[in-house]
C-alpha positions as CSV (number, residue, x, y, z in Angstrom):
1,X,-1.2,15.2,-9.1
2,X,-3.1,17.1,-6.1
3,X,-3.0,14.9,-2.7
4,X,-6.9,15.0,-3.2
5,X,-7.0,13.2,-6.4
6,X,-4.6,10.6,-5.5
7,X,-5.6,7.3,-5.8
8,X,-6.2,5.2,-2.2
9,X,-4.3,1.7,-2.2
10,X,-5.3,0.0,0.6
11,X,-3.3,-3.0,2.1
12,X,-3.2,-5.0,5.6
13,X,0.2,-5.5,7.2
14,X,2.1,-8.7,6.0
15,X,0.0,-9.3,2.9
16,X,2.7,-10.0,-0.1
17,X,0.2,-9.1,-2.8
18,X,-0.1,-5.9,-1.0
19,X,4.3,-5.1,0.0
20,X,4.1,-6.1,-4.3
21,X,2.1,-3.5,-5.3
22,X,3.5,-1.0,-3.3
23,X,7.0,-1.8,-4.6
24,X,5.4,-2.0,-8.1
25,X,3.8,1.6,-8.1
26,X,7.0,3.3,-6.1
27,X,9.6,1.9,-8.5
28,X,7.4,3.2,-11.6
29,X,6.7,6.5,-10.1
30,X,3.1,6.0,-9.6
31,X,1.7,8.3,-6.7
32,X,-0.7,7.2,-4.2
33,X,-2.1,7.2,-1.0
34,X,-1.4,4.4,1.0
35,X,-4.3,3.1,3.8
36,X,-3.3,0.4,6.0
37,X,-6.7,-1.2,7.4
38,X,-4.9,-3.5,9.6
39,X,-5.7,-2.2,13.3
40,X,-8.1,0.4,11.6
41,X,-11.2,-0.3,11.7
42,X,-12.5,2.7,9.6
43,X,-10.3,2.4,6.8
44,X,-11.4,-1.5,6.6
45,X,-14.7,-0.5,6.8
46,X,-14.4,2.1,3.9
47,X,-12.7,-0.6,1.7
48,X,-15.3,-3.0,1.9
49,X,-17.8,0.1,1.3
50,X,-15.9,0.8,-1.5
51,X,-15.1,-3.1,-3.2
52,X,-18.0,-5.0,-2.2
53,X,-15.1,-7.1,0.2
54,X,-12.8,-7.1,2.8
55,X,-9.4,-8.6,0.6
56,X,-6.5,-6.2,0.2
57,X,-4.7,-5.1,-2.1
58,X,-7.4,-2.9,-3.1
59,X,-6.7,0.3,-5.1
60,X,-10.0,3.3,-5.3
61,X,-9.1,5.4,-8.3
62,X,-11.7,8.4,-7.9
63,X,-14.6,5.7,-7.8
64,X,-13.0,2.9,-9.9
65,X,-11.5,0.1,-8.0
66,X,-9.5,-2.6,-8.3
67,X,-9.9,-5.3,-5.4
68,X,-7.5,-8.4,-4.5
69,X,-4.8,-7.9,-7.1
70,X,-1.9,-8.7,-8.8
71,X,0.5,-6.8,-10.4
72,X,-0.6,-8.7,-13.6
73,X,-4.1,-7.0,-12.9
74,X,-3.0,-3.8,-11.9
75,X,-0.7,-2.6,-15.1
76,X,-3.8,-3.3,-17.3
77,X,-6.1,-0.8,-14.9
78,X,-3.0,1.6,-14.5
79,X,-2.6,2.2,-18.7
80,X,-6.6,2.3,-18.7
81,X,-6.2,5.4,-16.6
82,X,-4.2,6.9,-18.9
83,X,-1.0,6.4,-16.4
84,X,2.6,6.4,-18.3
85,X,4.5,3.9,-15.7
86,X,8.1,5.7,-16.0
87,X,10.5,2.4,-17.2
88,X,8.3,1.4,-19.8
């Protein structure tokens, strides 16, 4: 995938949902780019434009996002973008 059509995962500093879904998506080979809003207001700002809130982990898949998940909500949204996670 192109840097540009990475998919923004957006986390805050100390959140476990969000340190889970990082270690979810790097140990299945799932590229991303990562936006920490804590101490930034702009990318904070751009999440909540983006999921209607201001709760993190919250992943923007070229318009389609997933807000405050799990990883029990984000391997569902993963295989429904066609994404082949590499151990399963």
């Amino acid at each position: 995938m192109v840097a540009d059509d990475l998919p923004i995962l957006y986390t805050k500093n100390g959140c476990p949902w969000c340190h889970e879904a990082v270690e979810f998506l790097d140990q299945h080979g799932v590229s991303y780019k990562l936006r920490e809003v804590t101490g930034d207001p702009t990318a904070m700002e751009e999440m909540r434009r983006k999921s209607g809130q201001t709760k993190a982990p919250t992943l923007d898949w070229k318009g389609d996002v997933l807000a405050d998940f799990g990883v029990d909500e984000l391997v569902p949204f993963l295989r429904k973008h066609n994404v082949k996670l590499e151990d399963s």
